[in-house]
N, C-alpha and C positions, 0 to 999 in steps of 0.2 A: 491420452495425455492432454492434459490444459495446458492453452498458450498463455500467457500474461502478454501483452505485448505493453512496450513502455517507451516513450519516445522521450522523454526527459527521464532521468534521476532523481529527479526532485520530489517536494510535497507540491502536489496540485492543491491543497488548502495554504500551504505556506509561503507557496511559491517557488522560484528558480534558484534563492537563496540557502534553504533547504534540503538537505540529503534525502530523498528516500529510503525506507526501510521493509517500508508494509507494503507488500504490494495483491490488490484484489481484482478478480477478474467476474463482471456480474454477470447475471444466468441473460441479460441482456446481449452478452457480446462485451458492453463498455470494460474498460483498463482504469484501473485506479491505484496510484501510490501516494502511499504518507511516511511520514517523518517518527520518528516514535512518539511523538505524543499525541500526536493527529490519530496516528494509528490504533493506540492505545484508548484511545475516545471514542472511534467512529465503528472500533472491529466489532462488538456485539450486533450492533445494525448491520455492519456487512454481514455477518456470521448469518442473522435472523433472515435477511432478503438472498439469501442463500449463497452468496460470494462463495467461490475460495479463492481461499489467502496464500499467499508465500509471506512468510515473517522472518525475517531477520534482523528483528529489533534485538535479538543477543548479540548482533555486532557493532554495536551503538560504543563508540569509544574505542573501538579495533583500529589501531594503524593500518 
């Protein structure tokens, strides 16, 4: 099993204003989340550098 580890919520491109949604974990170790549309721009590159991802950009607007 992969950790994701995430110390904010947030977009680390967006900042602290911003909800996380994406979250990827690189074959480095590093922890990375975005916002859905950060996530949605940046996921191919994760996917290619061999991330994986947790996505739950389908919860985008969920109370």
């Amino acid at each position: 099993m992969t950790v994701i580890e995430v110390t904010a919520d947030t977009c680390d491109h967006c900042g602290p204003s911003t909800k996380a949604y994406l979250y990827a974990r690189m074959p480095s170790g590093r922890s990375l989340s975005y916002c859905g549309s950060c996530g949605t721009r940046y996921l191919p590159g994760l996917l290619e550098q061999g991330a994986t991802i947790i996505d739950q950009r389908h919860l985008i607007g969920q109370p």
